[in-house]
TIKOLPA-670607 format. One record per residue (C-alpha): residue in one letter; x, y negated, z negated; residue number from 1. Coordinates in steps of 0.1 Angstrom, whole numbers, plus 2048, in hexadecimal, padded with zeros to 3 digits. Layout:
# TIKOLPA-670607
['a' [X Y Z] NUM];
...
END
This chain:
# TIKOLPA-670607
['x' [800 800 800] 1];
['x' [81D 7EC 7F6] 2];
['x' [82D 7F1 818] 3];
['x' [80C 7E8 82A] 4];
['x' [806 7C8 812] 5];
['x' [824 7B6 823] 6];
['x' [823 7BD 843] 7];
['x' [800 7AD 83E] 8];
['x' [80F 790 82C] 9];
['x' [828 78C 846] 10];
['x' [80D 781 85E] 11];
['x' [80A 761 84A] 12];
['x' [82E 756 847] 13];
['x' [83F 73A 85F] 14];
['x' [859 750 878] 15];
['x' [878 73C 86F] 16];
['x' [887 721 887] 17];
['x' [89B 72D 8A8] 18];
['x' [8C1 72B 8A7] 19];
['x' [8BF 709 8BB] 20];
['x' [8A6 6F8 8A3] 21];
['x' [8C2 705 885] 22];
['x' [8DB 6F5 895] 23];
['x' [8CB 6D2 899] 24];
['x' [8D4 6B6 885] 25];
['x' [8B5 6AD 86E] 26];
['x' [8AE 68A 85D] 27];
['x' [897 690 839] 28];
['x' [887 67E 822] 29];
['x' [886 67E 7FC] 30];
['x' [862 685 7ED] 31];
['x' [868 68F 7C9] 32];
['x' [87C 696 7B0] 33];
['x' [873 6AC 78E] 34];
['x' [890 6B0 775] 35];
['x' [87B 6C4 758] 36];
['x' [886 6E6 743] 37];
['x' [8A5 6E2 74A] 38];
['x' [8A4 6E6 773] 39];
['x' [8AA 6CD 788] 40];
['x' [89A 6CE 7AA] 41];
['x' [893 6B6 7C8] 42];
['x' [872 6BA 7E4] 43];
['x' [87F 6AC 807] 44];
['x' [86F 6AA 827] 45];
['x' [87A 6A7 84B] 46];
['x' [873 68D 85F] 47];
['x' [86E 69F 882] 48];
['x' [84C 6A9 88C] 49];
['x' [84A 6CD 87C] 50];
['x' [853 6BB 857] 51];
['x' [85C 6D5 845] 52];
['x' [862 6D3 822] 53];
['x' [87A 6DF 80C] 54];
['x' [878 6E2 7E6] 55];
['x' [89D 6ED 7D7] 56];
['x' [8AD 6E8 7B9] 57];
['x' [8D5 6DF 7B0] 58];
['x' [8E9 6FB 7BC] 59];
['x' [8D2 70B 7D2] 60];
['x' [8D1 713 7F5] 61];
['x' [8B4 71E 811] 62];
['x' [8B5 722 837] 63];
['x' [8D6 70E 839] 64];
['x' [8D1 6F4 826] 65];
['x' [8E2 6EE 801] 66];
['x' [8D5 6D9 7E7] 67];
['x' [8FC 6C9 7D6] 68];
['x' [8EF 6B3 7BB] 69];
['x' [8D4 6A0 7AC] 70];
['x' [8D9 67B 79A] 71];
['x' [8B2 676 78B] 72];
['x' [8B8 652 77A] 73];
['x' [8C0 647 79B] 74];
['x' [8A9 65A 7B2] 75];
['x' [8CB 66C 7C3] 76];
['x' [8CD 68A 7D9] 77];
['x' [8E7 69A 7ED] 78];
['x' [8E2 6B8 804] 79];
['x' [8F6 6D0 81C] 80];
['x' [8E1 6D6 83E] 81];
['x' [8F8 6EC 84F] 82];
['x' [913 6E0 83B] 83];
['x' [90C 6B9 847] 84];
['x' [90F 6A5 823] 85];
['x' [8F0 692 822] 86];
['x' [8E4 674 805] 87];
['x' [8C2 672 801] 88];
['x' [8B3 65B 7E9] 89];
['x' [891 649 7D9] 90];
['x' [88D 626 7DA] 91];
['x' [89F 618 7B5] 92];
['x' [886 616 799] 93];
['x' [875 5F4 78D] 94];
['x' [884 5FA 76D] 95];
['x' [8A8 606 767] 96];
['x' [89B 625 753] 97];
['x' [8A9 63C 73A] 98];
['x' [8D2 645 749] 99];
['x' [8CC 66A 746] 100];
['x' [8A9 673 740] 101];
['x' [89E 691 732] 102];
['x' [882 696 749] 103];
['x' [87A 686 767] 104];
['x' [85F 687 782] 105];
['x' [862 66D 79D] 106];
['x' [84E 66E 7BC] 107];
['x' [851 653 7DA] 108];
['x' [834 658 7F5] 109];
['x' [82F 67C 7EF] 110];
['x' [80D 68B 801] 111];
['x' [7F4 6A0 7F1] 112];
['x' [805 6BF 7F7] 113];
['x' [828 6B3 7E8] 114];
['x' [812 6AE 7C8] 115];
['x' [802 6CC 7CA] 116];
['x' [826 6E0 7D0] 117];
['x' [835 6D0 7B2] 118];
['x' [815 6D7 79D] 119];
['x' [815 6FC 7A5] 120];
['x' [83D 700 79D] 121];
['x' [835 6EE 77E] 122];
['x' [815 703 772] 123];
['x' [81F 722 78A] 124];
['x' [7FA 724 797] 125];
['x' [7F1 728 7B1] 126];
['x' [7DC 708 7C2] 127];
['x' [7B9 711 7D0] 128];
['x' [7AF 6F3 7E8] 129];
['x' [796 6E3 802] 130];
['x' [7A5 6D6 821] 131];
['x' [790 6B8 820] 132];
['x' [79E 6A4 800] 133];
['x' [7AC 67E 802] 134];
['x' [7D2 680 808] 135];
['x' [7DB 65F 7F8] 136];
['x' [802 65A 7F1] 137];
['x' [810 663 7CB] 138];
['x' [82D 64B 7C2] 139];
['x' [836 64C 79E] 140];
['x' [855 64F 784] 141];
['x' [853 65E 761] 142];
['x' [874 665 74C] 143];
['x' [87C 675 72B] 144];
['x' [85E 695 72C] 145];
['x' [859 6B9 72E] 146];
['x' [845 6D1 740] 147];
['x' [820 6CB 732] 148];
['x' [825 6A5 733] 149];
['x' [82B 6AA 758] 150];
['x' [80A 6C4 75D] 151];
['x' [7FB 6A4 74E] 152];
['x' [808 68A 760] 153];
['x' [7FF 69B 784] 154];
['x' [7DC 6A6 77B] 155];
['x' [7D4 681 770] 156];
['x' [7E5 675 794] 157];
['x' [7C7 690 7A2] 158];
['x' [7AC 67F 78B] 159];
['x' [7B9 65E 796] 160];
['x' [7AF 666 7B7] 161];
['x' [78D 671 7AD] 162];
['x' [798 699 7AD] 163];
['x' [790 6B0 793] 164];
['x' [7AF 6CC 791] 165];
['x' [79E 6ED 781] 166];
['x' [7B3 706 769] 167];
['x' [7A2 726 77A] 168];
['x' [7B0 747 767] 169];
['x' [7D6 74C 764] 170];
['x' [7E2 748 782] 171];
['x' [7CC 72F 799] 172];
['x' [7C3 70B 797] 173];
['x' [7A6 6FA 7AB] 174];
['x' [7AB 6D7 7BB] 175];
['x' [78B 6CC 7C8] 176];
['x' [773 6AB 7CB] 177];
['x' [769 6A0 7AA] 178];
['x' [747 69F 7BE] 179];
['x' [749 6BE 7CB] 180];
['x' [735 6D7 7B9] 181];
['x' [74A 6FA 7B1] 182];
['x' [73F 71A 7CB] 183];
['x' [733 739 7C2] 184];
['x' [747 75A 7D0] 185];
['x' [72E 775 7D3] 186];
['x' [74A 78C 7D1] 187];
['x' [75D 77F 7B2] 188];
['x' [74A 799 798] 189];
['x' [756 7B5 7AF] 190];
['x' [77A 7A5 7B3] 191];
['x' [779 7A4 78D] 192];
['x' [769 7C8 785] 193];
['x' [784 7D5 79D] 194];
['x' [79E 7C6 78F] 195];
['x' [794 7D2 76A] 196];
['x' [79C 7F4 77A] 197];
['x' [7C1 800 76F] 198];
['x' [7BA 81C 789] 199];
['x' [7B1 807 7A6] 200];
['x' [7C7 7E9 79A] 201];
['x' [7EA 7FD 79C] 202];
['x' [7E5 81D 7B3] 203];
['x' [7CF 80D 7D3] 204];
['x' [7E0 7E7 7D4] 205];
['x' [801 7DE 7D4] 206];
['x' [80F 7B9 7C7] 207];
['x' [810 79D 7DC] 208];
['x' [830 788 7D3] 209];
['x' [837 766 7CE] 210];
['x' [835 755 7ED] 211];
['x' [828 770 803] 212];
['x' [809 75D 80C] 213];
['x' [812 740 81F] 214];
['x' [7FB 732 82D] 215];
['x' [804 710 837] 216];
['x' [7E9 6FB 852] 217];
['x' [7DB 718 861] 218];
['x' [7B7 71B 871] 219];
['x' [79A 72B 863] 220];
['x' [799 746 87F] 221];
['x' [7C1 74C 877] 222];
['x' [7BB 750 853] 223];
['x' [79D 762 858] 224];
['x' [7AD 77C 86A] 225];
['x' [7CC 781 84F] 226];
['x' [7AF 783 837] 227];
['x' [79D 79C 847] 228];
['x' [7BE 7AF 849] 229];
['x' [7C5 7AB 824] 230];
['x' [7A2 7B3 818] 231];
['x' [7A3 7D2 833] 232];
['x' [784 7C8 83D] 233];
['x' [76F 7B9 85C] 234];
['x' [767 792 85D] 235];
['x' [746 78E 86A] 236];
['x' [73D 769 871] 237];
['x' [731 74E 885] 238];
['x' [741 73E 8A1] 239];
['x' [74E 720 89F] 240];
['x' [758 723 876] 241];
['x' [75C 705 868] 242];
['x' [77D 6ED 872] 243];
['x' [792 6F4 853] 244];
['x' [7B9 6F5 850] 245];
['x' [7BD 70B 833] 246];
['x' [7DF 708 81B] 247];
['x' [7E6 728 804] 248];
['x' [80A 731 7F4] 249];
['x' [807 746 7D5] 250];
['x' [81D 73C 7BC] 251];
['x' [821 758 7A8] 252];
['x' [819 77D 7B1] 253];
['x' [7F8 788 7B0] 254];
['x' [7E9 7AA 7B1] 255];
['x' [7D0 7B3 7D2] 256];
['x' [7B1 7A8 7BC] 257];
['x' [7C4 786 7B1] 258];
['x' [7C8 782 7D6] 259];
['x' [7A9 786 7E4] 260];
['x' [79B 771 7C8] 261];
['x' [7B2 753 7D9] 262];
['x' [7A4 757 7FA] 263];
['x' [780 759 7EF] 264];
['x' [782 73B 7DB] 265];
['x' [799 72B 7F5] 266];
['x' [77D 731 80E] 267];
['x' [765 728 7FA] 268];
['x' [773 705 7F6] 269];
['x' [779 6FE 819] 270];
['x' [752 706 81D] 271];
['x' [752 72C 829] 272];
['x' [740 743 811] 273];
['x' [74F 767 80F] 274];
['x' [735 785 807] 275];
['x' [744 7A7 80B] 276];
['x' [72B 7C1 81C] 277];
['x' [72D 7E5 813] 278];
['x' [754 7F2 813] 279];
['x' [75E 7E8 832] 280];
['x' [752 7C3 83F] 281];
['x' [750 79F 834] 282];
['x' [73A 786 838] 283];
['x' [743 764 841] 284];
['x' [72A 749 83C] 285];
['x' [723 726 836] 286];
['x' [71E 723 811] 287];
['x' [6F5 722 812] 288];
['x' [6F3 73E 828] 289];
['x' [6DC 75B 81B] 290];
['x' [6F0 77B 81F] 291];
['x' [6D7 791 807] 292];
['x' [6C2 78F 82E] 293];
['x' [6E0 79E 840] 294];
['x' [6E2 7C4 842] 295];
['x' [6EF 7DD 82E] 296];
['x' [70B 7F0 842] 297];
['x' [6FF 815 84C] 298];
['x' [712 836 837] 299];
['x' [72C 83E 84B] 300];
['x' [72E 862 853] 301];
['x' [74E 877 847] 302];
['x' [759 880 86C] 303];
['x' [749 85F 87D] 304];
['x' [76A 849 881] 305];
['x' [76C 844 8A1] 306];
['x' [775 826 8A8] 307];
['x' [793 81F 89C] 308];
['x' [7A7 800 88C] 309];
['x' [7A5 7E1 8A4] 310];
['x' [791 7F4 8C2] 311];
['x' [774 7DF 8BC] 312];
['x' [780 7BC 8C9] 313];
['x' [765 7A2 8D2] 314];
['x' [77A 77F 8DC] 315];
['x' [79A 777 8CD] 316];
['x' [7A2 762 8B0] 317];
['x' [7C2 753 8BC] 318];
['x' [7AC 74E 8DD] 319];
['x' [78C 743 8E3] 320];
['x' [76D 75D 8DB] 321];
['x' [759 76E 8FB] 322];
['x' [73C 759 905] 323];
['x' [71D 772 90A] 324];
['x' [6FE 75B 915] 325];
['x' [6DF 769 92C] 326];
['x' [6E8 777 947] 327];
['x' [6E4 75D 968] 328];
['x' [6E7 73F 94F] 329];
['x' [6F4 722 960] 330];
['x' [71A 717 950] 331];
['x' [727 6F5 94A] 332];
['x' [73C 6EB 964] 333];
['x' [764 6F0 95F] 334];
['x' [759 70A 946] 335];
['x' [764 730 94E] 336];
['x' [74B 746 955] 337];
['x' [739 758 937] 338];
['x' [73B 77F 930] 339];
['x' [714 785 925] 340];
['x' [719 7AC 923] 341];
['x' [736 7B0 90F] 342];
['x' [72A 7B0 8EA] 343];
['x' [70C 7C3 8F8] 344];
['x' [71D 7DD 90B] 345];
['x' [736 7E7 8ED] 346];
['x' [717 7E5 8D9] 347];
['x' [706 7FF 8F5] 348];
['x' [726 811 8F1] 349];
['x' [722 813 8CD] 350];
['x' [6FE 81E 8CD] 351];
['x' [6F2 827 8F0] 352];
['x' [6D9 80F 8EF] 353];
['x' [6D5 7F5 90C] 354];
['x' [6D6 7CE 903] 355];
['x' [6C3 7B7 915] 356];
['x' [6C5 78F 908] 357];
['x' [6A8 77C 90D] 358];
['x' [6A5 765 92B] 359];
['x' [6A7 746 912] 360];
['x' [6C4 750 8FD] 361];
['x' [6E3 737 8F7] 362];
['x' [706 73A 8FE] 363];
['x' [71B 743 8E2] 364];
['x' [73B 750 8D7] 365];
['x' [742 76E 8C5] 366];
['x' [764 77A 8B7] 367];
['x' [765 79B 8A5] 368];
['x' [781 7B5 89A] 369];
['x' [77D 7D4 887] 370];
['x' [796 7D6 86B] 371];
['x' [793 7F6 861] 372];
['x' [789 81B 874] 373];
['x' [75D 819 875] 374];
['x' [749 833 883] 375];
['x' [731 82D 89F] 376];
['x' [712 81C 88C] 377];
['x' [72A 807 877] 378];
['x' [73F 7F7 894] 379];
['x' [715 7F0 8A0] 380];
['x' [710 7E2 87E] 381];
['x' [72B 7CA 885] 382];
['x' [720 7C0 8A4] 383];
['x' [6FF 7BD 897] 384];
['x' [706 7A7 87B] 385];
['x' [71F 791 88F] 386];
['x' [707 788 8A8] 387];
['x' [6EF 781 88C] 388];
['x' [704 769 877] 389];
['x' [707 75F 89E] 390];
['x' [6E3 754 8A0] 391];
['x' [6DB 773 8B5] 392];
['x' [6C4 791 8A7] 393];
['x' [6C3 7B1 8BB] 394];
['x' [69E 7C0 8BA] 395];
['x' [696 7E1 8C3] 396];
['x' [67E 7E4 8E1] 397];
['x' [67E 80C 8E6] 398];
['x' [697 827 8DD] 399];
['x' [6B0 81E 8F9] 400];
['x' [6AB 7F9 8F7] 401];
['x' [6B1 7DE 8E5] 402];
['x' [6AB 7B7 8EE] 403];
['x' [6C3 79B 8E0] 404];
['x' [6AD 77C 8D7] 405];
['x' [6BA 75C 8CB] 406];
['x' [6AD 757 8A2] 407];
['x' [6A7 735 8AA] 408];
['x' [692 739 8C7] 409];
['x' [67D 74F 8B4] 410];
['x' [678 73B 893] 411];
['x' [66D 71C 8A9] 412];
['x' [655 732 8BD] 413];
['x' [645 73F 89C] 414];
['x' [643 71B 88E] 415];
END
């Protein structure tokens, strides 16, 4: 499981740089400096348009590039970036200061995200957050304090800027809109039950390390898929989800349960509800989405899985999905043409049932991907509830037919 577990977590991890882009020169800037517990480390940033940051203390080194020494009464900072001495430094403080402070934290136009780093190396939590909060700049200086003064002084820079930062078990902390009201995760008592399990919690998971997820400005539809892959089961939800660039890095390790946890609440946040369905799917909604009306998934049968891992593809998420519409409906010009059998005919596949979509249904798009082996009905389940949360219901007419009518359509009718 362990094994598995990374290779999964591997799909969220930046590739490093090419051997030209190592060898370019690199200008940064200095965002932040924390001097606390003894450890004395520096957050940088570079300036070139993939601004990546780096967060290193004295002494240490990552991907070519050596932090040498630290002076935090004067807001000093010399690096090696492939060996190249470089002096960065803060503006100089309104007030001398203390000549060697026991504590400092000092940060000159850091974003959101620099406050957010620092807060989780701080606290080690982890940092559950929407995509949508106000990214106003931090600049402060504080000397002479330890650790929980500087817990303190960050979650009061949050509250300044009407965010409410939530202590959420041992290992997570919730940044939201103080507005906002908290979600509810239909699957946290399961999470929980599960992980109250010694027997599930150590034999069937494996740890995911510090780090491992890092998910850093990704898409819904790419995290979607990593979390599919995690949970090992299949995403079922509308097309287009909503436009959310989703941060995760887990500070600390967490066990499988601990990590799903993150992503439901992560979702959650960022307005996607998660509901898992049966063993083997997930639901994802918008948070005021019914799911108790979706269907239960069918009893799969001991010698029924034939269709294997990733045979059951409908659209691509690094693509876009395939457009089914009525057949003969007339396309928007420059548009390419749409593919009305193809959810249908894997569906007749599935089933041996004909589908034939109404003369007044929409085009849509539909992107589906088994995640685990399903037999026959359960890969017709999926398609069945995608096309659903789609805004699509497929009817039985007879034993060999189905028709595919559009829900809206049929609620205006009957109105």
């Amino acid at each position: 499981m362990t094994r598995r577990l990374a290779a999964i977590l591997a799909l969220a991890v930046a590739l490093p740089a090419s051997a030209a882009e190592r060898g370019k020169s690199r200008d940064f800037e200095l965002r932040a400096i924390l001097t606390v517990a003894g450890a004395r480390h520096a957050l940088f940033k570079e300036t070139s348009a993939a601004g990546t940051r780096h967060w290193l203390r004295v002494g240490e080194e990552l991907d070519d590039i050596e932090m040498v020494s630290l002076d935090a009464a004067q807001g000093l900072v010399v690096i090696k970036d492939h060996g190249a001495r470089k002096e960065l430094g803060m503006k100089p403080p309104a007030s001398g200061g203390d000549a060697s402070p026991r504590g400092v934290l000092w940060l000159q136009d850091a974003s959101l995200d620099d406050a957010i780093l620092i807060f989780q190396r701080i606290t080690t939590r982890t940092v559950l957050r929407s995509a949508h909060l106000s990214d106003t700049p931090f600049n402060l200086r504080e000397e002479n304090f330890d650790t929980p003064k500087a817990t303190d002084l960050l979650a009061r820079e949050f509250d300044a800027r009407d965010l409410a930062l939530l202590r959420d078990g041992k290992r997570f902390a919730i940044l939201k809109d103080k507005e906002t009201p908290m979600p509810v995760l239909p699957n946290r008592d399961q999470l929980l039950e599960s992980a109250r399990s010694t027997t599930i919690a150590t034999s069937d998971t494996g740890l995911v390390h510090a780090g491992e997820i890092n998910i850093g400005g990704e898409d819904a539809a790419t995290s979607l898929k990593f979390y599919g892959e995690m949970a090992r089961r299949t995403v079922l939800a509308p097309t287009p989800l909503p436009e959310a660039v989703l941060f995760l890095k887990n500070e600390t390790t967490l066990n499988y349960w601990d990590a799903l946890y993150a992503f439901d609440m992560l979702l959650a946040l960022n307005g996607m509800k998660s509901t898992f369905l049966g063993e083997k799917f997930v639901a994802i909604t918008p948070p005021d989405y019914d799911t108790g009306a979706l269907p239960d998934p069918p009893v799969e049968a001991d010698d029924s899985k034939s269709v294997k891992k990733g045979e059951l593809r409908l659209g691509n998420p690094a693509e876009k999905a395939v457009a089914i519409a009525s057949p003969g409906k007339a396309q928007p010009a420059g548009k390419r043409s749409a593919k009305p059998s193809h959810p249908f005919k894997s569906y007749q596949r599935m089933t041996g049932k004909k589908v034939t979509p109404d003369v007044d249904l929409p085009g849509l798009f539909i992107s589906l991907e088994n995640r685990t082996d399903l037999s026959k009905p359960e890969a017709a389940y999926a398609i069945e509830t995608a096309l659903l949360l789609n805004g699509v219901r497929l009817t039985p007419i007879d034993d060999k037919n189905v028709r595919a009518e559009s829900l809206a359509q049929s609620a205006a009718a009957n109105n």
